[in-house]
N, C-alpha and C positions, 0 to 999 in steps of 0.2 A: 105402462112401459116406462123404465127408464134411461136416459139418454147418459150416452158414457162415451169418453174419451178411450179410445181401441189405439196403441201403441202397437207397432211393428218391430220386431227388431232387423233386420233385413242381412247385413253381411254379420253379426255376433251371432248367426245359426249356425256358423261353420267354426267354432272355437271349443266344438266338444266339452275337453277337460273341463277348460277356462271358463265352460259358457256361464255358468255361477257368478264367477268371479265379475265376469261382463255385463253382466247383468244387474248384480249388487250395485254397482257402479254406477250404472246408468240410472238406476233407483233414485241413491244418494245423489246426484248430479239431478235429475227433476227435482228434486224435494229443495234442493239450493235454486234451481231457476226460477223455481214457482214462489220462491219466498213465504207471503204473509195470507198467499192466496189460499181458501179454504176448499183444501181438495184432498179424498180418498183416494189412496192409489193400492191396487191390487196387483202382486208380479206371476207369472209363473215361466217355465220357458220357455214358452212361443208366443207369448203376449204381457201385456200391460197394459191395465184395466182404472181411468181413472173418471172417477165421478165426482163432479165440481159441483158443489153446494148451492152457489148461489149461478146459476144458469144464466143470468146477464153478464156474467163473468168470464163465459165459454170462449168466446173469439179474444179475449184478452191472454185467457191458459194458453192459447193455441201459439199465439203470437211468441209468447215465450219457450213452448215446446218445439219449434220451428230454428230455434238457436239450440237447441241443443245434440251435441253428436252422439252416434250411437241409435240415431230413430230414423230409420228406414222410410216407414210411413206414420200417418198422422190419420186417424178415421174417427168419425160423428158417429157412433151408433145406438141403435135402441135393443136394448137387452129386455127380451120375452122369455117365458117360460116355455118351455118344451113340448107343451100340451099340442098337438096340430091345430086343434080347431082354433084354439088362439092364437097359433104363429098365421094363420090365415086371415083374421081378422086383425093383426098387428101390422099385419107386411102391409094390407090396406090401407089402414091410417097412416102409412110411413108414404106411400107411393100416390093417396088421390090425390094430394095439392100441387104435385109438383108437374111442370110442362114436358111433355116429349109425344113424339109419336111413333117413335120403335126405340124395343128393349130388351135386353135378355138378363135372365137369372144363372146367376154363380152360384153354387151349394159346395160350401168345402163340411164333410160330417166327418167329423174328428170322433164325436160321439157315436161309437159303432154300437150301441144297445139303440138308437133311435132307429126304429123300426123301418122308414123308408130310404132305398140311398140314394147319393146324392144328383144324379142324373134324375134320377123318378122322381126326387120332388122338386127339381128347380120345372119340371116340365109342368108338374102338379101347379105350382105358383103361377109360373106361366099364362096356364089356363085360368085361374081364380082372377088373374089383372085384366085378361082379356077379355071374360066375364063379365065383370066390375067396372070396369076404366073403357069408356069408350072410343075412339078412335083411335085405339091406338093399337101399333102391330108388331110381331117378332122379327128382330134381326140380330143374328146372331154374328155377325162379323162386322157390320159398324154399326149400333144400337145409338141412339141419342143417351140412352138412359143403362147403366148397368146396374140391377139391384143382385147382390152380395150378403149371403151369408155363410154365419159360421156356426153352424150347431155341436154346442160345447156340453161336456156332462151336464153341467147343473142351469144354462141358460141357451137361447141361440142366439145370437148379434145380426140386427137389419142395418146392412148402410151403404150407401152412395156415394156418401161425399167423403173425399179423402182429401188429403193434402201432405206434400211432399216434404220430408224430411232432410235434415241437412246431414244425413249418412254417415260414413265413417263408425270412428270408437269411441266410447264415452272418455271423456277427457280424464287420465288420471291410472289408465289402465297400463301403459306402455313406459311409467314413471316420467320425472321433470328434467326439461330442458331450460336450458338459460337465452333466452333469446337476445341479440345484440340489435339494440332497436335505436334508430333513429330517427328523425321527426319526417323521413321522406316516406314515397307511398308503398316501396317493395316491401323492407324490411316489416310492417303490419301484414300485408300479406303471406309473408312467410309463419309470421304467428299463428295465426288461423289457419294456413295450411298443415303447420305441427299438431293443433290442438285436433285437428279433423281425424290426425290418426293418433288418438288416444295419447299425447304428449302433454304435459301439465306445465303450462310456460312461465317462466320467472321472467323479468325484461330487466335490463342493463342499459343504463342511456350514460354517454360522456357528454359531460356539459364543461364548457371555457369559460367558466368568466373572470374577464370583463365582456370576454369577445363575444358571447353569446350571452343573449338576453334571458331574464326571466319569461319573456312570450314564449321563446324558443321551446323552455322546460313545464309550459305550461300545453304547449303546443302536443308535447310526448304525455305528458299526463293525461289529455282527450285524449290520446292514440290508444291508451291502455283503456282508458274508460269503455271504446268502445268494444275492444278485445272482452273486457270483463262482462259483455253480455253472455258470449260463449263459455265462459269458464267463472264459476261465480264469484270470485274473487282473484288477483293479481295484485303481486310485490313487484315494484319496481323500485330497481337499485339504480341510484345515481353517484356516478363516479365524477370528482372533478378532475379534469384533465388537464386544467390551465397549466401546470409547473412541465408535465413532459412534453409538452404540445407547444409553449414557449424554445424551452430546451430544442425542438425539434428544428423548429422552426432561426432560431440563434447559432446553430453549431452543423448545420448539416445542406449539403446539396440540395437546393431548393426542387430538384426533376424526381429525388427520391423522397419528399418528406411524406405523400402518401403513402408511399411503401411501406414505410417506418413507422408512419403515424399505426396504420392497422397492425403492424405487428406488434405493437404497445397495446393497442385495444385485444388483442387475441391473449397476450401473453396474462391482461388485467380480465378476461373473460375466464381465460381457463380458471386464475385464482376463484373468482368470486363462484365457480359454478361448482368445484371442489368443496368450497366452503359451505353451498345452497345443497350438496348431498345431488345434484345434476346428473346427467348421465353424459349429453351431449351440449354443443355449441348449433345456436338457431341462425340464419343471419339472413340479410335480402340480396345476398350477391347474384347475379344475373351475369351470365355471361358472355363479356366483350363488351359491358352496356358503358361501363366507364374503366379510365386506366389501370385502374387496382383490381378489375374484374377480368380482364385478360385470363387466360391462361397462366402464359409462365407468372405474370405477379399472382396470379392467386399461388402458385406453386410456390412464391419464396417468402410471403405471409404466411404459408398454414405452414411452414416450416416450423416456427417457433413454438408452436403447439404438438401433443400425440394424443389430444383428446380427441372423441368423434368430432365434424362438422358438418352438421346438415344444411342445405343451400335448397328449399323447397321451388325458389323460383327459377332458379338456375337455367332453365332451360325454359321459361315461358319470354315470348315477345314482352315489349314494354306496354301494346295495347291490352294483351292480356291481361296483363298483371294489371293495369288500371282496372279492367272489367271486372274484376274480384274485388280491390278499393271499393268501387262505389259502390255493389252489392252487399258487402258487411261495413258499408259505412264511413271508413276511414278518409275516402279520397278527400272530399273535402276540408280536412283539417290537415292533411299530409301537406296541400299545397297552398298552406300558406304561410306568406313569406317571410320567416322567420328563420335565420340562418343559425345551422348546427355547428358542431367543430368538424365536419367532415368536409364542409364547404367553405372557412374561413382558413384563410391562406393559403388561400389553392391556386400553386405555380401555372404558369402560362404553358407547361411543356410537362405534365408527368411523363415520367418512364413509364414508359409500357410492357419492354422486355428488363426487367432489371435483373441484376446480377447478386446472387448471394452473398458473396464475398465482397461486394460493396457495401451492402449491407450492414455485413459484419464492421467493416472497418467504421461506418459514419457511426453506427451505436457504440462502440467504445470508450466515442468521443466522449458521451455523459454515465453518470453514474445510474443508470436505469435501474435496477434492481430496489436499489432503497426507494426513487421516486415511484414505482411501480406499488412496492410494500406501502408507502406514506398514503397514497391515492385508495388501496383497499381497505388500509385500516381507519378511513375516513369516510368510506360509504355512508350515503345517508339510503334508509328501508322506508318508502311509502306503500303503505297496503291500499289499496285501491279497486272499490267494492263496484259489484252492478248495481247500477239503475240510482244512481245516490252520485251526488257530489263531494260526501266526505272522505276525507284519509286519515290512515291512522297511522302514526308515527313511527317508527322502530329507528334503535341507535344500537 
């Protein structure tokens, strides 16, 4: 017998046309998550067949296929030949070592030329365990142990053990968003919420300096690091904000510079995401969580924009959204304390309900447009790989 990685694809069975395309996708997307691991992979439309060389290796694939979207489920199985007398003597060697003491057999037979179906031979198997395997007995509605196959033209599949996939679309299929990312814990969450449904995410970070440190931008480069398990590589553009974030801060109502400040970040997102070939804008706004997350001020920030804006967390608690941090990893490096320009010079009193035409009139005040132009045409591009600490440069 041998033992093979059984991919599911789980919601890409309902994409008909597409399902090719979703498919290919997901293909190329393991073949990046598995890297330099030495593994055959086999596709067809209802499965994905992969057999890993070096079999000390298995629970390492796993771990990596486990990050990746678009896989339903995850299963161990051992691939027999179709002979009965041998799928009887294989199902054996797969089920004596293991502990339980009631089980039942699944038989899905795809393979409609295999002579028995699938009810008559899960019963058949049944009887040959309980034969075989002593103490132990049928339950068919809570089983300790469920043994599952799948009798396929050219082989059958024995397995038990599965493990849950992280679902969704393979990353890449729904085209790229530009995610507006900053070193706290929603806006990661929101990335990994996009990538979950097939969104391919570029990240955007405004850095101040003096006012924010090299930690701060070092702080955003982990945050991507860890994003880039998900998705096998990520660009992140760094915009310096120092000149309109001063400006903002020198010439303007101190209760509106939030306001103002984001709609300089929105108006320098849409640039750069037009530029990146993007579709949409990513972001962690939550809503009501802070001043600029209200309602009306979201209404008179995304004013300055007509690009989409997606807000994935928008509607989760702030416990929520934590409980996603720590399960892909980010929490930890989101809180620490290293201050962004989102949080440096933050007045005692934001508006909360602001008014457009205030708005209008405080940005007047500066020549926005050129500093907005000067800040894009200065981006600096880190490419920013999984499972590696190097970057690679782009100007």
């Amino acid at each position: 017998m041998k033992k093979v990685i059984l991919i599911q694809y789980g919601e890409l069975t309902t994409k008909k046309q597409n399902r090719n395309l979703f498919i290919q996708t997901l293909y190329t997307n393991i073949q990046k998550a598995l890297g330099d691991e030495k593994v055959f992979i086999e596709k067809n439309r209802v499965r994905m067949f992969l057999i890993v060389q070096d079999e000390s290796r298995m629970e390492a694939v796993i771990e990596k296929l486990k990050r990746v979207f678009g896989i339903h489920r995850i299963v161990i199985a051992y691939q027999s030949n179709n002979n009965i007398d041998e799928l009887k003597k294989n199902i054996l060697q797969v089920v004596q070592n293991l502990k339980f003491a009631t089980f039942k057999v699944e038989t899905k037979r795809s393979n409609k030329q295999f002579p028995i179906p699938s009810m008559e031979f899960s019963s058949m198997i049944g009887g040959v365990i309980l034969k075989n395997i002593p103490g132990v007995s049928v339950d068919v509605h809570h089983p300790d142990y469920t043994l599952k196959l799948e009798i396929r033209e050219k082989f059958t599949y024995i397995y038990g053990e599965e493990f849950a996939g992280a679902g969704g679309y393979p990353v890449g299929v729904q085209g790229k968003g530009m995610l507006m990312l900053s070193g706290g814990i929603d806006s990661p969450v929101s990335g990994y919420m996009a990538m979950k449904r097939g969104i391919k995410i570029e990240c955007l970070y405004f850095e101040s300096p003096p006012h924010t440190s090299a930690m701060a931008k070092n702080k955003v480069k982990d945050l991507v690091r860890e994003l880039s398990l998900y998705q096998a590589d990520i660009k992140l553009h760094i915009i310096n904000f120092t000149k309109i974030q001063e400006s903002i801060y020198q010439k303007m109502d101190p209760d509106y510079m939030i306001t103002i400040m984001r709609r300089m970040m929105y108006r320098i997102g849409e640039a750069v995401m037009k530029k990146r070939g993007a579709y949409v804008l990513i972001n962690g706004e939550s809503v009501g969580q802070v001043a600029s997350q209200t309602l009306a001020s979201m209404a008179v920030i995304n004013e300055v924009t007509h690009v989409p804006v997606i807000r994935p967390v928008s509607c989760l608690d702030k416990l929520e959204i934590i409980e996603i941090a720590k399960k892909i990893g980010t929490y930890d490096i989101s809180i620490l304390p290293y201050e962004d320009c989102c949080t440096i010079f933050l007045p005692k009193h934001p508006v909360i309900h602001p008014i457009l035409e205030k708005a209008y009139e405080y940005e007047n005040r500066v020549d926005y447009s050129t500093l907005i132009q000067e800040a894009v045409d200065n981006m600096e591009t880190i490419s920013i790989c999984k499972n590696t600490s190097s970057e690679k440069f782009k100007f």
